[in-house]
Biopython code that builds the backbone (N, CA, C, O; Angstrom):
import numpy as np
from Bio.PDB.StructureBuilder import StructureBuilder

atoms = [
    (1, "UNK", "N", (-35.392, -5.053, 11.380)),
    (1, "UNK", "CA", (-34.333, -6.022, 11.538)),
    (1, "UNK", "C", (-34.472, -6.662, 12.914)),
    (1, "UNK", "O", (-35.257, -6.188, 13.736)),
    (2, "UNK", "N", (-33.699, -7.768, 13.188)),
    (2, "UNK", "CA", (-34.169, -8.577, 14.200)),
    (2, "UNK", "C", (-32.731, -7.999, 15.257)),
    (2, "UNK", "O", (-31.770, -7.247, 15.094)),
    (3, "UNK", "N", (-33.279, -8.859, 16.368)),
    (3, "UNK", "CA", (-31.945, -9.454, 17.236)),
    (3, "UNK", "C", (-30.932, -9.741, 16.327)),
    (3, "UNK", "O", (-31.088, -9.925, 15.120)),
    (4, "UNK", "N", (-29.394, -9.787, 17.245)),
    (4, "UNK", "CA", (-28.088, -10.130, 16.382)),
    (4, "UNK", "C", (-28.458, -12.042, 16.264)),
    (4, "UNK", "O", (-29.142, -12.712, 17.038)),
    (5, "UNK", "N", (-28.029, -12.302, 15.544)),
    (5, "UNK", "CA", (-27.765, -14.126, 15.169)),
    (5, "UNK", "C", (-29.240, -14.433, 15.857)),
    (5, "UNK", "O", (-29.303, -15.450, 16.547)),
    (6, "UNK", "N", (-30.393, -13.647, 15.720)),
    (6, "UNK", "CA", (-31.845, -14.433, 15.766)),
    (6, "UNK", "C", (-32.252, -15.833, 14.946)),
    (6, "UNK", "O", (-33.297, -16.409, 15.248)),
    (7, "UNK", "N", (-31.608, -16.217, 14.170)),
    (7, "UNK", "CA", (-31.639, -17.453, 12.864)),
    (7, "UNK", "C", (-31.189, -18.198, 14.134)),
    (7, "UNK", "O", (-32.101, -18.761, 14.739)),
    (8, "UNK", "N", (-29.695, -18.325, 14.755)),
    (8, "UNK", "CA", (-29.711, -19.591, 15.663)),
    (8, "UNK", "C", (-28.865, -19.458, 16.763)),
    (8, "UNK", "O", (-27.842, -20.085, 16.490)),
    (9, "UNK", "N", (-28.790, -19.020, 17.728)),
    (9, "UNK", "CA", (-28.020, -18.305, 18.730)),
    (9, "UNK", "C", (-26.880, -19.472, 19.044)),
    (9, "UNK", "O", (-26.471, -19.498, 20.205)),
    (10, "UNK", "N", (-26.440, -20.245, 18.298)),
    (10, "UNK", "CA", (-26.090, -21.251, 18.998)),
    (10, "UNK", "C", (-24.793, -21.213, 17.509)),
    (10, "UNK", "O", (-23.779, -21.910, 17.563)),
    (11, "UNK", "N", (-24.986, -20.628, 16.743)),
    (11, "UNK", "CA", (-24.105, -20.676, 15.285)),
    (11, "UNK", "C", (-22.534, -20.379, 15.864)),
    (11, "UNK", "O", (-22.197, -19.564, 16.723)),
    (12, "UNK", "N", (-21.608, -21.422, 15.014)),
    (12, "UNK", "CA", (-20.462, -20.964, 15.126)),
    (12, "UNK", "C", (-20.005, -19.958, 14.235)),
    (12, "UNK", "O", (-20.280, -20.048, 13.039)),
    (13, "UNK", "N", (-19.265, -18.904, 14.728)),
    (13, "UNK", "CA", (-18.996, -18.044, 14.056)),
    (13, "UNK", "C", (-17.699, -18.375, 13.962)),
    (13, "UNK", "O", (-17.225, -18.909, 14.965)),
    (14, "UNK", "N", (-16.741, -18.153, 12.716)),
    (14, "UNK", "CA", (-15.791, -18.920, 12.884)),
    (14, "UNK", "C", (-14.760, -17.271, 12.637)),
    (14, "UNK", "O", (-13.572, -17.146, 12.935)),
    (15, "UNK", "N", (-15.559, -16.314, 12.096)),
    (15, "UNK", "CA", (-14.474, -15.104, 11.945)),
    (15, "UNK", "C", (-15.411, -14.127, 11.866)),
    (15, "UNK", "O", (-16.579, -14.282, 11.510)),
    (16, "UNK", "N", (-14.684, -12.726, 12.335)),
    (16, "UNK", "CA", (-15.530, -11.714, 12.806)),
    (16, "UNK", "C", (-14.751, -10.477, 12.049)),
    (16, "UNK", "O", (-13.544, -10.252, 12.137)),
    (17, "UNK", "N", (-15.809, -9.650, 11.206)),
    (17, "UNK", "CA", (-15.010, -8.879, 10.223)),
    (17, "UNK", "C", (-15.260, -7.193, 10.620)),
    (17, "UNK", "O", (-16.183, -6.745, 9.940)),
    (18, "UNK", "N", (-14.718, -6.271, 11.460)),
    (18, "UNK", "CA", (-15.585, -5.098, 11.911)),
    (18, "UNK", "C", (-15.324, -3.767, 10.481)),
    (18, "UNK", "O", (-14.233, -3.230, 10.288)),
    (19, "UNK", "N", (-16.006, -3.608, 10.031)),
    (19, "UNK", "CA", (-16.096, -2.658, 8.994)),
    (19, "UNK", "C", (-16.398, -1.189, 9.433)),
    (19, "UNK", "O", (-16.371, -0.238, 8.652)),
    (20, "UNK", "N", (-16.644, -1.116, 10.563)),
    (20, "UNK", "CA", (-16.981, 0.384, 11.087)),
    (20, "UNK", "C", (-16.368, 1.627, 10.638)),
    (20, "UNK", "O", (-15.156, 1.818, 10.531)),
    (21, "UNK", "N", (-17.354, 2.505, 10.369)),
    (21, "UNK", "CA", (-16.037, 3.290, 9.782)),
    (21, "UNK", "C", (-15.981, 3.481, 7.937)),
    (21, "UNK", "O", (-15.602, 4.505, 7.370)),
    (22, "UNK", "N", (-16.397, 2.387, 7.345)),
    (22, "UNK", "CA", (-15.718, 1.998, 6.460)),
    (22, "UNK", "C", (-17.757, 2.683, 5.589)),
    (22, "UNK", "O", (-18.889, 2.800, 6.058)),
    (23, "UNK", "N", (-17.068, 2.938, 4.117)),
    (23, "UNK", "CA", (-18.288, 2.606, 3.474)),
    (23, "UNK", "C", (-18.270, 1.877, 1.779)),
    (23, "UNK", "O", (-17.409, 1.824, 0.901)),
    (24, "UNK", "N", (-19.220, 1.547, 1.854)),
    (24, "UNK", "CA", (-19.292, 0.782, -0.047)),
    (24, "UNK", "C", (-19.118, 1.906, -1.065)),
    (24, "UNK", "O", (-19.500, 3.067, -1.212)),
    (25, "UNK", "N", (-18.386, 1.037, -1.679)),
    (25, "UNK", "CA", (-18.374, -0.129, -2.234)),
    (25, "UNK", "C", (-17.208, -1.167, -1.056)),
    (25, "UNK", "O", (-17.188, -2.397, -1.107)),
    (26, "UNK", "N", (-16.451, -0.451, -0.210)),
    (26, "UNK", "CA", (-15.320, -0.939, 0.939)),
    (26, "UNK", "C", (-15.640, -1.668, 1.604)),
    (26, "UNK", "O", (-14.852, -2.452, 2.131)),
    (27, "UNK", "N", (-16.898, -1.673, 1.816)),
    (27, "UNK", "CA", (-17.779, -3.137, 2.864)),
    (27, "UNK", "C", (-17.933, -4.210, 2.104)),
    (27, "UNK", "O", (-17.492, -5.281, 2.522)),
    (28, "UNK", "N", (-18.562, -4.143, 0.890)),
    (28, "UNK", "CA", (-18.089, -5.326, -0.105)),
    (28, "UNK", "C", (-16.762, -5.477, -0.387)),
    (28, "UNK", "O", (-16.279, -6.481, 0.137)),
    (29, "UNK", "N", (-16.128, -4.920, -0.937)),
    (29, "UNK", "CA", (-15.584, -5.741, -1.106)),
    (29, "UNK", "C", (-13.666, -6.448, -0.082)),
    (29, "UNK", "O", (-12.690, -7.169, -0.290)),
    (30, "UNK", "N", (-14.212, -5.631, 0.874)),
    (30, "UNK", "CA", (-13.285, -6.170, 2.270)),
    (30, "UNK", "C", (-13.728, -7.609, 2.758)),
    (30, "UNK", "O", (-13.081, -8.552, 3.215)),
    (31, "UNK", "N", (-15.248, -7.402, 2.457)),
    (31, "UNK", "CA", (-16.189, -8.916, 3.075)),
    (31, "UNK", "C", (-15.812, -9.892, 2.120)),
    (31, "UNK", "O", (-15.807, -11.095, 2.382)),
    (32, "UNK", "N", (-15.413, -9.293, 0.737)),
    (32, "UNK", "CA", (-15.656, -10.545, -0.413)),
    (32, "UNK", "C", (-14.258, -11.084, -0.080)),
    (32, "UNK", "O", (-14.128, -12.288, 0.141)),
    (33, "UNK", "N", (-12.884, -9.999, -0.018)),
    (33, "UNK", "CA", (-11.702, -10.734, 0.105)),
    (33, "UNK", "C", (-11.426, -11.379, 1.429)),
    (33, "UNK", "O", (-10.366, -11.994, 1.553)),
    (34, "UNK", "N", (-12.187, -11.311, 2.337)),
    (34, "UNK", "CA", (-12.163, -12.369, 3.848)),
    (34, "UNK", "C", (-12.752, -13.707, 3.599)),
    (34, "UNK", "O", (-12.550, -14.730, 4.254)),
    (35, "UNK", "N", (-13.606, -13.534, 2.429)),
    (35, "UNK", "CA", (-14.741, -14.783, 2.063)),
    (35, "UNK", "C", (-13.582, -15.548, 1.565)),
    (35, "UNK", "O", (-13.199, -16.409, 2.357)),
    (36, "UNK", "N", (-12.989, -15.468, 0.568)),
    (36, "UNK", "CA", (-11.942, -15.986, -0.187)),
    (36, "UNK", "C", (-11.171, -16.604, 0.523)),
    (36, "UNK", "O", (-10.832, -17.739, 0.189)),
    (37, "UNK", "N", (-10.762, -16.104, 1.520)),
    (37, "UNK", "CA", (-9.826, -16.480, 2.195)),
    (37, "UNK", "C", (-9.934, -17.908, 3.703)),
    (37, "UNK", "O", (-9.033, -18.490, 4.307)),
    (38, "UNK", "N", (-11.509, -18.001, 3.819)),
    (38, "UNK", "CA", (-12.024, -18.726, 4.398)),
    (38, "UNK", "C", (-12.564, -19.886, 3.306)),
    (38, "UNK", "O", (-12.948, -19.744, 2.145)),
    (39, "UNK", "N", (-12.397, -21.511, 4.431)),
    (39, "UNK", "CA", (-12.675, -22.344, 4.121)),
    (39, "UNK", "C", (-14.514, -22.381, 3.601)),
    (39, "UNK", "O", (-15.268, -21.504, 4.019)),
    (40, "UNK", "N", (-14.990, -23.434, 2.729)),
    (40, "UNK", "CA", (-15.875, -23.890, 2.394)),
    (40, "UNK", "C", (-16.731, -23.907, 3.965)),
    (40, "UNK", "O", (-16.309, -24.571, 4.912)),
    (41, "UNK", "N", (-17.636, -23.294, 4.015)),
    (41, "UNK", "CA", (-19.160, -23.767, 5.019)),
    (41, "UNK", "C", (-18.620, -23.264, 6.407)),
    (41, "UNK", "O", (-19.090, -23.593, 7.496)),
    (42, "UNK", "N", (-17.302, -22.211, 6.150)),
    (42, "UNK", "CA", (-17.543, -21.261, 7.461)),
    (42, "UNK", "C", (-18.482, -19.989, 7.473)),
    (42, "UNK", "O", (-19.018, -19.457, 6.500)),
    (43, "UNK", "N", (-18.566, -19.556, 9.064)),
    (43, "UNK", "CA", (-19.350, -18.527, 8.852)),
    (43, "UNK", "C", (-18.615, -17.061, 9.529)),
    (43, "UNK", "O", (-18.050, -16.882, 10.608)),
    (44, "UNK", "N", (-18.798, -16.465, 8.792)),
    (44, "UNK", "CA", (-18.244, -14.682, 9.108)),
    (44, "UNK", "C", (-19.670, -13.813, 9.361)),
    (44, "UNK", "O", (-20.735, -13.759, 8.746)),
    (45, "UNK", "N", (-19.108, -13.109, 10.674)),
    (45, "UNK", "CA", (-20.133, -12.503, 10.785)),
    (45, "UNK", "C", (-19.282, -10.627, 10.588)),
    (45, "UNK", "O", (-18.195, -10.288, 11.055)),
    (46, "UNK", "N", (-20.129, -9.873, 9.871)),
    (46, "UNK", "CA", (-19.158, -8.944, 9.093)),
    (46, "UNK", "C", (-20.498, -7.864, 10.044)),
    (46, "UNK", "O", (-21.724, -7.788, 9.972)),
    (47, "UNK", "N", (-19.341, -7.119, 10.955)),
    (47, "UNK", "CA", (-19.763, -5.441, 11.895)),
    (47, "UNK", "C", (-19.940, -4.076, 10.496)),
    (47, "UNK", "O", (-19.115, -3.898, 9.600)),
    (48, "UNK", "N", (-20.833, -3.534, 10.631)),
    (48, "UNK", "CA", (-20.903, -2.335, 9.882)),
    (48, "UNK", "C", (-21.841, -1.064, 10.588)),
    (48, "UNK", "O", (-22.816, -1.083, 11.339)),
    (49, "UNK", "N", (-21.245, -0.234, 10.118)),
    (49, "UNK", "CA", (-21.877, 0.938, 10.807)),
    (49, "UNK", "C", (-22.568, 2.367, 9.648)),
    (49, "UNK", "O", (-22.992, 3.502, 9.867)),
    (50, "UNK", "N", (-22.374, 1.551, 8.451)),
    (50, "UNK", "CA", (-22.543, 2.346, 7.545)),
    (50, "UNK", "C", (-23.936, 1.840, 6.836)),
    (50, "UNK", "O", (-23.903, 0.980, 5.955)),
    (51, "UNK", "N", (-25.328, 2.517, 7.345)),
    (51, "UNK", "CA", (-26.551, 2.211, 6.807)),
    (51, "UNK", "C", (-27.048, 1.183, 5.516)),
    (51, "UNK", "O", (-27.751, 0.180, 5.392)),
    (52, "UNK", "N", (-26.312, 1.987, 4.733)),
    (52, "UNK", "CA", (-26.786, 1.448, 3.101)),
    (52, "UNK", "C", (-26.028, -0.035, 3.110)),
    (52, "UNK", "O", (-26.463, -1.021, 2.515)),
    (53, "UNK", "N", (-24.704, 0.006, 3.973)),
    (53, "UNK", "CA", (-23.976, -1.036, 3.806)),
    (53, "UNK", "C", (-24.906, -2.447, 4.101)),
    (53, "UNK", "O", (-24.957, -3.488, 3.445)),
    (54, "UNK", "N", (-25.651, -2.036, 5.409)),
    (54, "UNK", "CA", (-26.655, -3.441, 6.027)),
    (54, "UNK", "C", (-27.660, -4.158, 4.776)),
    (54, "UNK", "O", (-28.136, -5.280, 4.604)),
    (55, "UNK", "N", (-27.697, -2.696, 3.931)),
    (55, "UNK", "CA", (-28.612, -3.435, 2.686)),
    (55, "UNK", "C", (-27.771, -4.273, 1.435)),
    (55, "UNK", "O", (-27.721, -5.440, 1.047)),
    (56, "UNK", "N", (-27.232, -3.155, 1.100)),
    (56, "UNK", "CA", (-26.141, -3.622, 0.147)),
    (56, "UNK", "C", (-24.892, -4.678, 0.348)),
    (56, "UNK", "O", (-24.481, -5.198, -0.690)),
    (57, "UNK", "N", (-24.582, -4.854, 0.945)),
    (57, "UNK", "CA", (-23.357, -5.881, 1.152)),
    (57, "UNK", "C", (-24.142, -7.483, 0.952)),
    (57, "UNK", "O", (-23.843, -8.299, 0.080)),
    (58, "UNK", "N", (-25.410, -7.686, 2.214)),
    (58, "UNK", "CA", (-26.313, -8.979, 2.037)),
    (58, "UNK", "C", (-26.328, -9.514, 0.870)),
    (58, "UNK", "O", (-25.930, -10.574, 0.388)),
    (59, "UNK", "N", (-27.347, -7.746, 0.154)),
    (59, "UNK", "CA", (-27.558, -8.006, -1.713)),
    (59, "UNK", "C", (-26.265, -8.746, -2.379)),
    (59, "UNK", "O", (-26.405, -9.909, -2.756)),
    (60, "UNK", "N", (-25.068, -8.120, -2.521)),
    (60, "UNK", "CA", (-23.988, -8.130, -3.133)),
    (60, "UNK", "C", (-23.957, -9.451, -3.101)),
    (60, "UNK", "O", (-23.989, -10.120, -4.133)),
    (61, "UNK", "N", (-23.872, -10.125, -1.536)),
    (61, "UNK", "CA", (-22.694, -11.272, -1.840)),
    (61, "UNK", "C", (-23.742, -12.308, -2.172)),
    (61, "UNK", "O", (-23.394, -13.352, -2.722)),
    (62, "UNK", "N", (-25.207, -12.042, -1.821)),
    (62, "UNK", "CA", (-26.386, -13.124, -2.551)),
    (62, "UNK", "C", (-26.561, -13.286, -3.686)),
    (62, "UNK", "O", (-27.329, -14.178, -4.046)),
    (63, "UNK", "N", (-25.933, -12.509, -4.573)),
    (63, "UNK", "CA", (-25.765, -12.176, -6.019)),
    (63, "UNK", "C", (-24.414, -13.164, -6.527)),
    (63, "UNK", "O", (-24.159, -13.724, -7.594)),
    (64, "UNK", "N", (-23.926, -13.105, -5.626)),
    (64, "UNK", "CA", (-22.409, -13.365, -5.907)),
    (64, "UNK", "C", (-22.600, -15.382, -5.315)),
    (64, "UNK", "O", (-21.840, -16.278, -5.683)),
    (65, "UNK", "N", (-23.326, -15.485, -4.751)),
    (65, "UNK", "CA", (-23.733, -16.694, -4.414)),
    (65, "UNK", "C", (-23.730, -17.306, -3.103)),
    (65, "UNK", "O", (-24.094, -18.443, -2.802)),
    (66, "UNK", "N", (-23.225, -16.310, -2.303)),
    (66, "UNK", "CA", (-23.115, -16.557, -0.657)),
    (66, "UNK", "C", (-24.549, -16.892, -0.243)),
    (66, "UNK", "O", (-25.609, -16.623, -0.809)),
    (67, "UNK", "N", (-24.293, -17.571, 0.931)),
    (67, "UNK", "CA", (-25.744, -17.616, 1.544)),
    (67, "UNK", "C", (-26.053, -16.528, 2.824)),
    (67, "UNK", "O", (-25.294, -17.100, 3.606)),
    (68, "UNK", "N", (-26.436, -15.721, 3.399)),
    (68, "UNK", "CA", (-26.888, -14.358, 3.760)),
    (68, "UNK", "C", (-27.584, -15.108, 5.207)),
    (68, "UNK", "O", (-28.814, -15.054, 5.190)),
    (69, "UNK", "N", (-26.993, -15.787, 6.436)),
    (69, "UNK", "CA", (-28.118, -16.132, 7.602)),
    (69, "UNK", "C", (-28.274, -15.268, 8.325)),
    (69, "UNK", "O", (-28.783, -15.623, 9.389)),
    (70, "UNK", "N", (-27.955, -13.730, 8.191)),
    (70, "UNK", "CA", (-28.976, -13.449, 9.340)),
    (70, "UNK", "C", (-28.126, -11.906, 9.301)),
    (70, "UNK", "O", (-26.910, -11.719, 9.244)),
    (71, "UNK", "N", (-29.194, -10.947, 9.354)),
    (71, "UNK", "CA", (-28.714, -9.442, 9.379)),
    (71, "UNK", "C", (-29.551, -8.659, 10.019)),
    (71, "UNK", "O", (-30.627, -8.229, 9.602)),
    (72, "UNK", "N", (-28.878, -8.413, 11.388)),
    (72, "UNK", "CA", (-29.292, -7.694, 12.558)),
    (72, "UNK", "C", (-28.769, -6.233, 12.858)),
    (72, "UNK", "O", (-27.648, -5.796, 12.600)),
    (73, "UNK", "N", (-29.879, -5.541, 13.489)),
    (73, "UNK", "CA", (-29.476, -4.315, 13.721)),
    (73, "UNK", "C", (-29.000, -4.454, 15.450)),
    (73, "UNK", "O", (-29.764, -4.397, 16.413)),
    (74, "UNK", "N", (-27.681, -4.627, 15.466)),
    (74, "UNK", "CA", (-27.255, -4.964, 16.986)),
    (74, "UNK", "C", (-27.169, -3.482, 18.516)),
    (74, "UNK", "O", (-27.229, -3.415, 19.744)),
    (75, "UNK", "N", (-26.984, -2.500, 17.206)),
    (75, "UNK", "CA", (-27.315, -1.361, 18.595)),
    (75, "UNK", "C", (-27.910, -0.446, 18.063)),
    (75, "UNK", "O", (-28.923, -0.532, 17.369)),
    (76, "UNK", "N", (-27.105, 0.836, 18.457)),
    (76, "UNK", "CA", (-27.972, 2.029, 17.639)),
    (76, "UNK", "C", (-27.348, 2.452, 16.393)),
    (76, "UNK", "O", (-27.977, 2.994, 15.484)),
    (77, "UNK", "N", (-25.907, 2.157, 16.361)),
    (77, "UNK", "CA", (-25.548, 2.277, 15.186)),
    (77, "UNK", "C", (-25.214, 1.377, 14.292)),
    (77, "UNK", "O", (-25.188, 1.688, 13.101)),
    (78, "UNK", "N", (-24.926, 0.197, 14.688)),
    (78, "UNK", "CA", (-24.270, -1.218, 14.004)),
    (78, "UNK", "C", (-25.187, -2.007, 13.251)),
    (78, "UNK", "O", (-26.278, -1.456, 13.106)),
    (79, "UNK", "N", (-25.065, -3.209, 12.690)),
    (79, "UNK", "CA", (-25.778, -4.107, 12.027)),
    (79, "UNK", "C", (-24.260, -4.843, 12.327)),
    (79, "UNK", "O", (-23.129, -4.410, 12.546)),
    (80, "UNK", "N", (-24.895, -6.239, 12.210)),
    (80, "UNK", "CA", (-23.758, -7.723, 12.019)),
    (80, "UNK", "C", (-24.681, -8.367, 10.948)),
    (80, "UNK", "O", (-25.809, -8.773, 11.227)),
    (81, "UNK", "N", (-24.169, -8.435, 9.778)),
    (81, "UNK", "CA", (-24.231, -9.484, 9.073)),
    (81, "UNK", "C", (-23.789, -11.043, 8.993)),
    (81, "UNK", "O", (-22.561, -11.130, 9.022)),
    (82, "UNK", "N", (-24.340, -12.108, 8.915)),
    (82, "UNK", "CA", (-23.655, -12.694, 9.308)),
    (82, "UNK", "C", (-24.117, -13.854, 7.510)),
    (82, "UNK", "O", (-25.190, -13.948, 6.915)),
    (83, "UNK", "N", (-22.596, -14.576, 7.175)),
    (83, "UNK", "CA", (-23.312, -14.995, 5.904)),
    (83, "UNK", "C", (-22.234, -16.431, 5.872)),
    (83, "UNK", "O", (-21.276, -16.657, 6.611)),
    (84, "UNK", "N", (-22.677, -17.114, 4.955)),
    (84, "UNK", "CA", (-22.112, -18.277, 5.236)),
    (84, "UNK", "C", (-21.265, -18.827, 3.997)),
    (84, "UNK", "O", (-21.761, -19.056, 2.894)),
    (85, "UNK", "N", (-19.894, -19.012, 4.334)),
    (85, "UNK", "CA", (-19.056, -19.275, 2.695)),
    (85, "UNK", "C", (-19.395, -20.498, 2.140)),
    (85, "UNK", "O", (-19.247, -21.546, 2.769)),
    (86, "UNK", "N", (-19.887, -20.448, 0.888)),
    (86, "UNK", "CA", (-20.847, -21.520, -0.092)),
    (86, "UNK", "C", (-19.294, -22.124, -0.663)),
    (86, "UNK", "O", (-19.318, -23.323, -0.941)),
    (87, "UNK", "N", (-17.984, -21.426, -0.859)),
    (87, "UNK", "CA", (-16.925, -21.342, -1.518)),
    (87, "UNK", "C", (-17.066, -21.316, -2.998)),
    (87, "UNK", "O", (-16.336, -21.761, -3.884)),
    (88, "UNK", "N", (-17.688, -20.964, -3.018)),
    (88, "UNK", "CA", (-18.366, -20.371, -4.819)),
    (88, "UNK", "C", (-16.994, -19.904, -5.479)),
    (88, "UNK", "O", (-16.565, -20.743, -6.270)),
    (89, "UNK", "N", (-16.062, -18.564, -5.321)),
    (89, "UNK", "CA", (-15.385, -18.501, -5.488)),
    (89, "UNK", "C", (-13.890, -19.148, -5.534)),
    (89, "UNK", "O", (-12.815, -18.694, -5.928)),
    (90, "UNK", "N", (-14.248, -20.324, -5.001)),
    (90, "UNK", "CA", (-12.877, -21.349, -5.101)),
    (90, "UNK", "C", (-12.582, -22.061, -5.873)),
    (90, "UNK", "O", (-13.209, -23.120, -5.893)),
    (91, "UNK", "N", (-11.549, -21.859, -6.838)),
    (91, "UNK", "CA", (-11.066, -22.486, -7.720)),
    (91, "UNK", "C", (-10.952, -24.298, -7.464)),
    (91, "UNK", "O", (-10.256, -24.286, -6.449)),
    (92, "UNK", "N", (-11.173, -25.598, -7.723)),
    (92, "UNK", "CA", (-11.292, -26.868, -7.686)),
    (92, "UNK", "C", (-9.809, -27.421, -8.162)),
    (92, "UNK", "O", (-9.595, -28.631, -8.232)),
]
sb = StructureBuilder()
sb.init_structure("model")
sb.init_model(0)
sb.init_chain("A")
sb.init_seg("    ")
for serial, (resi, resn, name, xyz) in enumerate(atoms, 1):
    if name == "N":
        sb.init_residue(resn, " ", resi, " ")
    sb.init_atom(name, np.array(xyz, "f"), 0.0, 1.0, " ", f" {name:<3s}", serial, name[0])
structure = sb.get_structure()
């Protein structure tokens, strides 16, 4: 895994989600109901400290139709995901 926000150091992050602590299926779907709740083409960058989560959550919401920019291992225990709301889930 890279540096944190290696894709573009310069990205607005518009909300910051810390999951520490927490494990999946709870990392999904805490990330999915923050997604919802954010506008079209913001970006959340979602803290986790729970291994499998750095893999699985990316998977999840790329499945689900999010776009996934950038998932870093930021210390010794953390990862920041950081993914971008497509608003897939928003009703028109």
């Amino acid at each position: 895994m890279t540096e944190s926000m290696a894709v573009n150091p310069n990205l607005e992050v518009h909300k910051e989600l810390n999951l520490k602590g927490k494990v999946c299926p709870y990392t999904f779907i805490e990330t999915m109901l923050t997604l919802e709740e954010m506008k079209g083409e913001e970006i959340l960058r979602v803290i986790v400290d729970y291994p499998p989560a750095a893999c699985d959550v990316p998977r999840s919401l790329k499945n689900e139709g999010y776009e996934i920019l950038d998932v870093a291992k930021i210390n010794e225990t953390d990862w920041a995901i950081i993914v971008k709301n497509t608003g897939v889930d928003k009703i028109a």
